[in-house]
N, C-alpha and C positions, 0 to 999 in steps of 0.2 A: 451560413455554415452548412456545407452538402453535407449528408451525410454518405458514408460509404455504404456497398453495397450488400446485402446478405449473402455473403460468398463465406468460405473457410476461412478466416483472416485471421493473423497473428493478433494475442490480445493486445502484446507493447513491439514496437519495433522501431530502432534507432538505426540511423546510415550513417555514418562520417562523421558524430557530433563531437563536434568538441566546446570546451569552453575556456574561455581566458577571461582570469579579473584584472581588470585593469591598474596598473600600478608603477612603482620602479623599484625593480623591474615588474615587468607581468607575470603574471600568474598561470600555466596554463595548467585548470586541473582535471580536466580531460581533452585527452590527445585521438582523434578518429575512434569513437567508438560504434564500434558496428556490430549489434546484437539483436534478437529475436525470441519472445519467450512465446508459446502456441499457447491457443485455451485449451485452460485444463492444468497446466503444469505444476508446478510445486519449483521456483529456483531459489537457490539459494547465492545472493550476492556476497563474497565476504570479503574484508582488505583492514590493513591497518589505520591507525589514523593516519591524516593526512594520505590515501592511497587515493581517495577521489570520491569513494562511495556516497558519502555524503551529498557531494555534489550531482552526483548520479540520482540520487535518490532526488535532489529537487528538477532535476530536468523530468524525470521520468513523471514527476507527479505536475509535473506544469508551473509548479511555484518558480523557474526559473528558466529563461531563454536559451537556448544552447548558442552559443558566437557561430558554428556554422552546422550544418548536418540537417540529418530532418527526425522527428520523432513523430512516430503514428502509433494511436491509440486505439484499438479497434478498429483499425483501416483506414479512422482517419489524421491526415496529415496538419497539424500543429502550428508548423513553424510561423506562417503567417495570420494565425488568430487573433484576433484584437485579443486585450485583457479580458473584456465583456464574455468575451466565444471561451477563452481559456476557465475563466470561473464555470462556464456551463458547463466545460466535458471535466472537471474535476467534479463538480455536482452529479453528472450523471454517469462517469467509466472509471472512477478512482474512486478506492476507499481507503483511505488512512490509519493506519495504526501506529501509534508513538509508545515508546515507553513510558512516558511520565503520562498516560490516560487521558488527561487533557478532560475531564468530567467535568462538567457543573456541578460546584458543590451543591447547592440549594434545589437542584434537581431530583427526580427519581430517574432510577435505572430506565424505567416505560419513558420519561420525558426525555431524557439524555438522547436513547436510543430514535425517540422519535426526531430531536435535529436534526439528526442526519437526513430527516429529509424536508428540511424545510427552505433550499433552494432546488429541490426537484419539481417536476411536474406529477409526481403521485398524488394520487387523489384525497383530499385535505379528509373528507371522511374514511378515508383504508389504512390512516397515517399510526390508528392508536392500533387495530388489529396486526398489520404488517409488524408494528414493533414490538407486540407481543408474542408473536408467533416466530423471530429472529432470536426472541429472547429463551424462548423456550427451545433451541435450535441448539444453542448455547450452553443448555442446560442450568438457565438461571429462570424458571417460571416463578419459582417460589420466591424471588431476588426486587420483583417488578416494585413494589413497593416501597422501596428500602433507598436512603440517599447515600449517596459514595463513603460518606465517612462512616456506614453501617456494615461496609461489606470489607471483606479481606480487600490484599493487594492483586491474588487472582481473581478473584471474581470483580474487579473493578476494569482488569485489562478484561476481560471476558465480555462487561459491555461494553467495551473499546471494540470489540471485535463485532459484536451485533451491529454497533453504530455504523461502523463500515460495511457492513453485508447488507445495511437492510435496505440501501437502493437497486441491490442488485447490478452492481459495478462487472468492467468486463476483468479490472482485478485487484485483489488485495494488494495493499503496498505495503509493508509493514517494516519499521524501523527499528531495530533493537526490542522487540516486543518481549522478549525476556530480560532486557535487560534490567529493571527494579525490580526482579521476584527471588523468591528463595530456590532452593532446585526441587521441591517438591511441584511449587507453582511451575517452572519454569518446564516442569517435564508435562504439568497436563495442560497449559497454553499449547506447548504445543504439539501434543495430541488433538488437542481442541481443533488445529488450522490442516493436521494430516486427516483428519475426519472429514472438514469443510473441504480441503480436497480430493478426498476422496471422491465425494457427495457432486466432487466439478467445480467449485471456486477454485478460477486462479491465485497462485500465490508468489508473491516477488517477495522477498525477505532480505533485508541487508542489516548485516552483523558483524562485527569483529571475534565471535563467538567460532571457533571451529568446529564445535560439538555441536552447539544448536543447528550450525550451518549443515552439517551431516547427515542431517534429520529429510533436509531438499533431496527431490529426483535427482537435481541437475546443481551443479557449482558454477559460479563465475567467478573466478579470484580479481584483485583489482590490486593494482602497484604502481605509482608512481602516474595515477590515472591512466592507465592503461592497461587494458585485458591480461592477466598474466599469463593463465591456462588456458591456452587455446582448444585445451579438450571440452572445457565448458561453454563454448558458442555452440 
């Protein structure tokens, strides 16, 4: 697997992807998509169900092949990766964020956070500071201790969100990440991600949310898997 080179590079970029699930009839739930988020951004992906996001969301994050097109992540190009190469650049350029947290219960917040790098190459000794110092980023220092079923619903996405940062990915991917919170929570998650962008983490965000979606520099709307608002490319 080359890697690309230390140039300017878009953090995600998709050519002509499309996909089709096979069936009768077929499926196709994205149609040529052709987009570019730069580092640094903040975008906000939004569509209804069934509009395609979903399925955007798994190409973008590598969990799922596009039928044609190319997708580069950090400059590099995808399409032809073994599974072996695709597991690595989700280990080391994707960070995940779901709604339902995805926590080990039996975990601490410092343990959870620390999986996240336990298929990277970071150093097996920097693994407890790195996820103390994400955690405390976070504004969960006093939290480290503490197992998921101890902490609210925010502060449980909260270390959903350290989990993901703390490899230093080239960008957040985040799925409905207000979608299980109240609107108090749901207002400072994400404050929590216009901070981390601020601060420079990319942010890809897909919602059906139009108010959360508002909160992005940049919109993409999605219908019928394909681009609706061309002012958002």
């Amino acid at each position: 697997m080359k890697e690309p080179s230390a140039n300017t590079i878009p953090a995600l970029e998709l050519i002509n992807v499309s996909k089709i699930y096979q069936g009768t009839p077929p499926v196709q739930a994205l149609s040529n998509i052709s987009m570019s988020v730069a580092a640094g951004e903040f975008v906000g992906i939004i569509g209804a169900s069934g509009s395609g996001k979903s399925t955007l969301l798994h190409v973008i994050g590598t969990l799922t092949r596009p039928t044609n097109g190319s997708v580069f992540i950090n400059g590099l190009e995808t399409s032809d990766l073994t599974d072996q190469e695709l597991s690595g650049v989700r280990s080391k350029y994707v960070g995940f964020i779901f709604q339902d947290f995805f926590l080990l219960p039996g975990f601490t917040a410092q343990e959870n956070v620390e999986n996240g790098l336990l298929y990277t190459d970071f150093p097996v000794s920097q693994r407890k500071e790195r996820a103390s110092e994400i955690l405390d980023r976070v504004g969960l220092s006093h939290r480290v201790n503490h197992l998921p079923n101890e902490m609210s619903g925010g502060e449980q996405q909260r270390v959903a969100v350290a989990r993901a940062l703390v490899h230093k990915p080239a960008f957040v991917l985040a799925d409905e990440p207000t979608g299980n919170l109240d609107s108090a929570n749901t207002t400072a998650v994400l404050e929590l991600l216009l901070g981390l962008n601020s601060d420079g983490t990319t942010v890809i965000m897909i919602t059906h949310d139009h108010e959360v979606a508002d909160k992005a520099s940049r919109k993409i709307s999605f219908k019928d898997g394909k681009i609706d608002d061309k002012l958002g490319l």
